[in-house]
LUMGU-536342 format. One line per 5 residues: number of its first residue (from 1); for each residue z, y, x of C-alpha. Coordinates in steps of 0.02 Angstrom, whole numbers. Layout:
N
NUM	Z,Y,X | ...
***
This chain:
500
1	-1464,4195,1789 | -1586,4158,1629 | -1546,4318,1565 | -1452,4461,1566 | -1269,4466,1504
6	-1156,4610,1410 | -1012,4529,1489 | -941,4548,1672 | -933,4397,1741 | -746,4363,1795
11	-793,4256,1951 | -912,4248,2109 | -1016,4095,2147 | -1077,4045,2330 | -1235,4002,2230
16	-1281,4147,2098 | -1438,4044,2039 | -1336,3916,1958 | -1286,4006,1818 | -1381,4027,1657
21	-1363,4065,1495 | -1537,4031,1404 | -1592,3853,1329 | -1684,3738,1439 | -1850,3664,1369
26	-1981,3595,1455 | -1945,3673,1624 | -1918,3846,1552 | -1755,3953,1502 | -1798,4014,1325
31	-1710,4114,1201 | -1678,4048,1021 | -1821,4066,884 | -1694,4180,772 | -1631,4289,911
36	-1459,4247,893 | -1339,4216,1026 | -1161,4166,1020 | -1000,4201,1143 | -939,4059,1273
41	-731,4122,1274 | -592,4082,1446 | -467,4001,1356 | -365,4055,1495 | -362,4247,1437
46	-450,4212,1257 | -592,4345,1294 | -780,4302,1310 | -879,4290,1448 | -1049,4265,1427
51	-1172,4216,1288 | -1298,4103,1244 | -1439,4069,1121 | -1402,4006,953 | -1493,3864,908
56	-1540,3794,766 | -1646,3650,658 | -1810,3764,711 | -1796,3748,899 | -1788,3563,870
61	-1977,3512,868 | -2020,3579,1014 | -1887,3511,1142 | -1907,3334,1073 | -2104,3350,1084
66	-2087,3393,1267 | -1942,3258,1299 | -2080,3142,1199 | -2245,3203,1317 | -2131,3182,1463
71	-2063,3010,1413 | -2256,2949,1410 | -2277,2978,1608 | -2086,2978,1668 | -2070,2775,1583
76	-2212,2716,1715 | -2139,2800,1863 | -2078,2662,1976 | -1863,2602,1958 | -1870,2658,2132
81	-1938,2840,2121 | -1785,2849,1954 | -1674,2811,2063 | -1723,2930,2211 | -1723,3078,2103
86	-1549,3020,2025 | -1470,3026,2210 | -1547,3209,2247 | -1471,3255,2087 | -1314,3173,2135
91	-1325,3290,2299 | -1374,3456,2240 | -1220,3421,2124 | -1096,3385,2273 | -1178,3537,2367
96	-1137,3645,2206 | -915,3564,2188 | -855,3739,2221 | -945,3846,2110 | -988,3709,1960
101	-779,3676,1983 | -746,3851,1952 | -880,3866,1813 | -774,3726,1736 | -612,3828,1753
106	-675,3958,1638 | -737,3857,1500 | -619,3720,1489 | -455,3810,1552 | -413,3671,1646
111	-338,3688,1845 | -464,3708,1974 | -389,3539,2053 | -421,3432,1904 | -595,3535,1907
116	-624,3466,2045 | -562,3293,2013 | -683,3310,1843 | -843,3310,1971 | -812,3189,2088
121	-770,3054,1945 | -947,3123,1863 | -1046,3105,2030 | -982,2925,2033 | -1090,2943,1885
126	-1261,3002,1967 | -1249,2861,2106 | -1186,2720,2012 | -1337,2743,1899 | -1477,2758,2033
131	-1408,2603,2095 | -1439,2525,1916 | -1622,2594,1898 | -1680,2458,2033 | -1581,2324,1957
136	-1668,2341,1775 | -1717,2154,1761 | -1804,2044,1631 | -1828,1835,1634 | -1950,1704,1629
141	-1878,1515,1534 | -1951,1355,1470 | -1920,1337,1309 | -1876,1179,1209 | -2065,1154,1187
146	-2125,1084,1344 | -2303,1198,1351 | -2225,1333,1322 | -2148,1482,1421 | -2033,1637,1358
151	-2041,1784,1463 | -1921,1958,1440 | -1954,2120,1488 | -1860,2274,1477 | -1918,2437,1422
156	-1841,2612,1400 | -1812,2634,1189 | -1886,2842,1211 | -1819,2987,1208 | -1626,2979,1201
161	-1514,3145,1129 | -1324,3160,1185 | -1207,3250,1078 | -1058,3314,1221 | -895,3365,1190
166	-794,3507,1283 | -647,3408,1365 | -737,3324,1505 | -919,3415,1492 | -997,3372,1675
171	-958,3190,1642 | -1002,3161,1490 | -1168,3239,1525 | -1192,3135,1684 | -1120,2982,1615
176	-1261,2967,1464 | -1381,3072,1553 | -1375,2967,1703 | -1401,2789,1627 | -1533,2868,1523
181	-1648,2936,1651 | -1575,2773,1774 | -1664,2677,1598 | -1853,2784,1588 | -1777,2874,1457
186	-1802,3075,1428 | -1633,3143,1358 | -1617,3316,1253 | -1422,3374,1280 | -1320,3488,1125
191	-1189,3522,1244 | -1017,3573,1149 | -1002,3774,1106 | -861,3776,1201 | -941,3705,1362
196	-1125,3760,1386 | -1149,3862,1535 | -1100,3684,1663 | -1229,3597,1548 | -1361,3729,1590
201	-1302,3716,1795 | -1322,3509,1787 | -1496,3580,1717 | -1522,3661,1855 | -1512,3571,1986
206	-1578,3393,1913 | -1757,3521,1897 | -1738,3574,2065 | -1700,3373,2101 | -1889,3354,2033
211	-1869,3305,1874 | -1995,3307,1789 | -2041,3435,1633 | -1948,3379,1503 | -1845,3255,1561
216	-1696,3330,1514 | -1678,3484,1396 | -1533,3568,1325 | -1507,3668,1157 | -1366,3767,1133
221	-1282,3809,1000 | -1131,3900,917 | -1009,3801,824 | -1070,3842,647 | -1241,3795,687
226	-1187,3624,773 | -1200,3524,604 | -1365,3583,571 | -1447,3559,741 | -1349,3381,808
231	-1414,3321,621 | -1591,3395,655 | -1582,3298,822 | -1545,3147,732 | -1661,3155,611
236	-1799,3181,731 | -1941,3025,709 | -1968,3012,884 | -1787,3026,953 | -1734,2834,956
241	-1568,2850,1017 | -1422,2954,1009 | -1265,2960,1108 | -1103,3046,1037 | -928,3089,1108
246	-798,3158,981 | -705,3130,827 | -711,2997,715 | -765,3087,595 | -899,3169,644
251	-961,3008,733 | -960,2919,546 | -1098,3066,503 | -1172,3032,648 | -1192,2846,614
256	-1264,2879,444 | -1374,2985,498 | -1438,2890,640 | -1429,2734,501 | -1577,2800,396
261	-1706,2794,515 | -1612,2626,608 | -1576,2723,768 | -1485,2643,891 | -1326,2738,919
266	-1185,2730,1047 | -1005,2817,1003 | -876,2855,1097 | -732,2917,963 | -552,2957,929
271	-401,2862,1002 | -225,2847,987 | -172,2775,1131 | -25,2679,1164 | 77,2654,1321
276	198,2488,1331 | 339,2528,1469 | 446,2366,1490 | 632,2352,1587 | 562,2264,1711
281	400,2402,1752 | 409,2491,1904 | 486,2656,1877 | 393,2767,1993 | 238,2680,1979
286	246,2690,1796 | 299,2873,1782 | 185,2952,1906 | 33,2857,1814 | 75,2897,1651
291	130,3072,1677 | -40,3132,1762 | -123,3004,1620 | -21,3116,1490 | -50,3318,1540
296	-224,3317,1635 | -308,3445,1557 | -153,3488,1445 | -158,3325,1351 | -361,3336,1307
301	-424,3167,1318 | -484,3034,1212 | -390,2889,1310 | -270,2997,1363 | -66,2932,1320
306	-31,2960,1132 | 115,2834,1081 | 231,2786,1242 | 350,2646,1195 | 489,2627,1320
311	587,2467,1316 | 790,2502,1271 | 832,2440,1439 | 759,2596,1539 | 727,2702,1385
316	862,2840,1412 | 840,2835,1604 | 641,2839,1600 | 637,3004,1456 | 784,3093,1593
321	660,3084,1733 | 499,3119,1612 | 594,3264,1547 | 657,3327,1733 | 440,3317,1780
326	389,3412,1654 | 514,3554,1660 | 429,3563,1836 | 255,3600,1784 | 160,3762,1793
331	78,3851,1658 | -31,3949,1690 | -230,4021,1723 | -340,3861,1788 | -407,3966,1920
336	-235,4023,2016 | -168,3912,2125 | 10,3888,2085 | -57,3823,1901 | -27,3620,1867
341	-71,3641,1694 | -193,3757,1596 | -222,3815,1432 | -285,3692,1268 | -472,3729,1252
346	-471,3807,1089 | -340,3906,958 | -373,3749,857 | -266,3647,962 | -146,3777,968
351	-121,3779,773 | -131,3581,775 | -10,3557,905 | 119,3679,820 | 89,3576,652
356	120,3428,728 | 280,3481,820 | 338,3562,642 | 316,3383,550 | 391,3279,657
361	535,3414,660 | 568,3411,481 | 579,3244,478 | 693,3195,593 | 622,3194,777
366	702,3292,939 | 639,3395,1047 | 685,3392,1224 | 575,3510,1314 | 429,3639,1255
371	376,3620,1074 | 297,3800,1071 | 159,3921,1072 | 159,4007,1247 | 115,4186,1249
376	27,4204,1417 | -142,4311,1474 | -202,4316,1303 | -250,4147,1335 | -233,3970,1232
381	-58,3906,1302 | 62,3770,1240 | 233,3718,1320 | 232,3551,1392 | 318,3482,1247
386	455,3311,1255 | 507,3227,1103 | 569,3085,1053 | 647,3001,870 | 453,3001,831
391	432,2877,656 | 301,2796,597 | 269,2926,459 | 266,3083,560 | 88,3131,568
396	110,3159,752 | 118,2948,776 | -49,2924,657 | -133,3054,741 | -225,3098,909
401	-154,3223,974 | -247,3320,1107 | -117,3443,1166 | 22,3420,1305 | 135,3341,1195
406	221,3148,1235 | 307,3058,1100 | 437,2933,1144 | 482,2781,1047 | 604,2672,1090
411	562,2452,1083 | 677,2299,1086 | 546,2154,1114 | 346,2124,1142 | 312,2055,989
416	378,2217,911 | 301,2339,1051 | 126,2227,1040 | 133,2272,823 | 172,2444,828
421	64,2497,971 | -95,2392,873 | -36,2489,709 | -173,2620,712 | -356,2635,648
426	-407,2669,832 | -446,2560,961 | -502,2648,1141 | -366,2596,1277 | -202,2555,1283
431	-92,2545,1420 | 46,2412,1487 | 187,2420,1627 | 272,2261,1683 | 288,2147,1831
436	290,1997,1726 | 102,1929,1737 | 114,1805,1595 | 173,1962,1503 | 25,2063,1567
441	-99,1923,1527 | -25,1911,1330 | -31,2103,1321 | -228,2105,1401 | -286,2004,1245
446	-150,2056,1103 | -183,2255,1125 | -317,2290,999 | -418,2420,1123 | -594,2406,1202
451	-486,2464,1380 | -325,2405,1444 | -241,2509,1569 | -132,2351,1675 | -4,2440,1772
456	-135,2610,1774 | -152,2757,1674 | -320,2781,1757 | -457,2663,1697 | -601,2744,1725
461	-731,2734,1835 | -935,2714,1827 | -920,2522,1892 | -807,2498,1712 | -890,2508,1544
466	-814,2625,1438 | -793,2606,1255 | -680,2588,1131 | -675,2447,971 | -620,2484,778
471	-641,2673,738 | -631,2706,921 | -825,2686,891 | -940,2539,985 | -1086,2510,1124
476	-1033,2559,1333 | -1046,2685,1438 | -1048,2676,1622 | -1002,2501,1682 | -1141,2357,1759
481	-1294,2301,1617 | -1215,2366,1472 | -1248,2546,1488 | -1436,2565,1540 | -1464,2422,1406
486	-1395,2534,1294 | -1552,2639,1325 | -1683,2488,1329 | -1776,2364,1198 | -1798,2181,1237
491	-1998,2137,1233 | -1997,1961,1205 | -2164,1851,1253 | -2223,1687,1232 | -2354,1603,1322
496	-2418,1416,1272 | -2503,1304,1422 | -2658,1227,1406 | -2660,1029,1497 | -2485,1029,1470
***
């Protein structure tokens, strides 16, 4: 381990030299300049674990001066040698499933199958990106002048820095770090406070992958000290880009900070996703996708189903058999075996979730299943929680959710369905359920969302880009072209022919 701990660790790994708990800089596990560490809590029994440094604006400097000496060398390295040390990261990662998984488990909360399901999407990450590094292409063109030729190349922007939440923390480091490093970018990583002991593992192994020095750092921080040290980050003159996944409004101060120097930014925000169901959907196919789409990771994720409309022909028949699943799921520790759904990461979704339930009470809404606090291993538990009646001024239909709650809402026609499911500031996926394909066609470009689910709840993957429109944020992630270019400049050139 980087250091010593106070706390006794409350799990065995196969590989003990994965876990640390110091900063990573330039090769080294260091300490923070104050001193000052802060406690990383298992939301499954709500006591601490193990602790890391404190970061702040003074530890800045010095990680993005050695991300900046190791951009200088790591840009000329060949696409080729990027791309081999991607795929031995990618391995030592797949070596390391069982203990990283179970790492995950006691920061997140979330069951040690979806742990596992978190790191084989994120290695999809890791290959589909040293794939890309070799595919990084520019072009040559005649021009409307007939001596004259326009060449492109394409060039990594610098040193990148990624902001990460807690919900999905292995793949959101792998899905920015990956295209960055894919790119000949260096990346610095503020992992969330939640979430920062898998950060420090991916750091791990992508050094023992031989990355070079540098390449990629990580500062951690506690949560009072995140404004200060993700606004130092992106205030930094030589960090050109910055990456962000979180709220919407954090991601506005994040764009105006990034705006004063002209940084190029990429963010991934907020959603309020809605789910269509139409009479003529599939039942089984509909309810099995949107039920795991709904409670993976108790309901804690940013395209995960906020609204589901249900058509008045299979409305009462589709909530019975929603209801009738989620009276069957477990609650319960991520890491015992029996569990099918954790904790909520923090006590803030606990107090949000209750608020929302107590709104959409007063005002009218019913409750079918759940709707509580659970009082279970100390830990951060909510009931899987049913309700339907839900209006369009309860707070819980304007607002994302991010607990294990559903909301129905009952539709007569598309037109209708298509209005109130695009009545939202947010724009990152929405779903649709029907066998009708002219249906599914006028839904594909009527939803107002950068993703449409088509008869899925699981869009995901690192072939698809990823990104949401409106306050949902902009730029890709993951997907062919668009997410390396989101870490490269365009170098135009023009040559003029003699004898021509």
């Amino acid at each position: 381990m980087g250091s010593t701990s106070k706390h006794e660790l409350p799990f065995k790994l196969n590989n003990p030299d994965l876990l640390h708990n110091e900063s990573f800089v330039h090769g080294k596990w260091v300490k923070s300049k104050s001193g000052k560490t802060f406690e990383v809590v298992d939301p499954g029994t709500g006591k601490p674990w193990i602790e890391c440094p404190t970061n702040d604006a003074s530890d800045v400097d010095e990680a993005v001066r050695s991300s900046h000496e190791c951009f200088e060398s790591y840009r000329k390295i060949s696409p080729r040698t990027r791309a081999q040390l991607l795929f031995k990261w990618d391995s030592l990662i797949r070596e390391n499933r069982e203990d990283l998984a179970t790492i995950l488990v006691h920061e997140t909360g979330k069951p040690k199958a979806e742990a596992y399901g978190e790191i084989d999407y994120s290695t999809g990450f890791t290959w589909w990106f040293a794939g890309e590094a070799e595919r990084i292409q520019g072009s040559v063109f005649q021009p409307s002048l007939p001596d004259r030729r326009v060449f492109t190349i394409k060039q990594p922007i610098g040193v990148a820095a990624a902001l990460v939440p807690w919900n999905f923390p292995i793949a959101m480091v792998l899905r920015k770090a990956g295209a960055a490093l894919a790119a000949g970018c260096t990346m610095i990583v503020k992992p969330s406070p939640e979430t920062p002991i898998t950060c420090l593992a991916l750091a791990y192994l992508a050094d023992k992958a031989g990355f070079p020095k540098g390449a990629l750092n990580v500062l951690t921080t506690d949560l009072d000290k995140t404004p200060e040290l993700s606004e130092a980050l992106c205030r930094h003159e030589l960090i050109h880009k910055v990456s962000f996944t979180g709220s919407t409004r954090v991601g506005k101060i994040v764009a105006k900070l990034c705006a004063e120097n002209l940084k190029k930014v990429t963010l991934e925000l907020g959603g309020n996703c809605p789910v269509l169901i139409f009479d003529d959907a599939n039942l089984d196919q509909a309810l099995a996708q949107v039920f795991a789409l709904k409670y993976r990771h108790a309901g804690q994720a940013c395209i995960t189903a906020n609204r589901i409309y249900v058509q008045s022909g299979i409305f009462d028949k589709f909530l019975e058999r929603w209801n009738a699943e989620c009276q069957k799921l477990v609650v319960g520790h991520g890491s015992e075996k029996a569990t099918t759904m954790g904790p909520v990461t923090t006590p803030r979704g606990i107090e949000k979730a209750q608020s929302l339930v107590e709104d959409a009470q007063s005002k009218g809404a019913t409750i079918h299943t759940g709707g509580k606090k659970l009082e279970k291993n100390g830990g951060y538990y909510f009931e899987p929680t049913v309700i339907s009646g839900i209006k369009p001024d309860m707070d819980i239909a304007k607002e994302e959710i991010f607990a294990p709650i559903s909301t129905f809402i009952k539709f007569e026609t598309e037109d209708e369905a298509v209005k109130a499911a695009n009545d939202t500031s947010m724009g990152l996926a929405s779903y649709a359920f029907t066998k009708n394909i002219d249906r599914m066609w006028r839904l594909f470009e009527s939803l107002e969302a950068g993703m449409i689910g088509m008869n899925t709840g699981n869009s995901s993957a690192a072939e698809s880009p990823f990104g949401g429109i409106k306050q949902s944020g902009y730029g890709k992630e993951s997907g062919k072209d668009v997410a390396v270019a989101e870490y490269l400049i365009t170098k135009t050139g023009t040559l003029t022919l003699e004898g021509q």
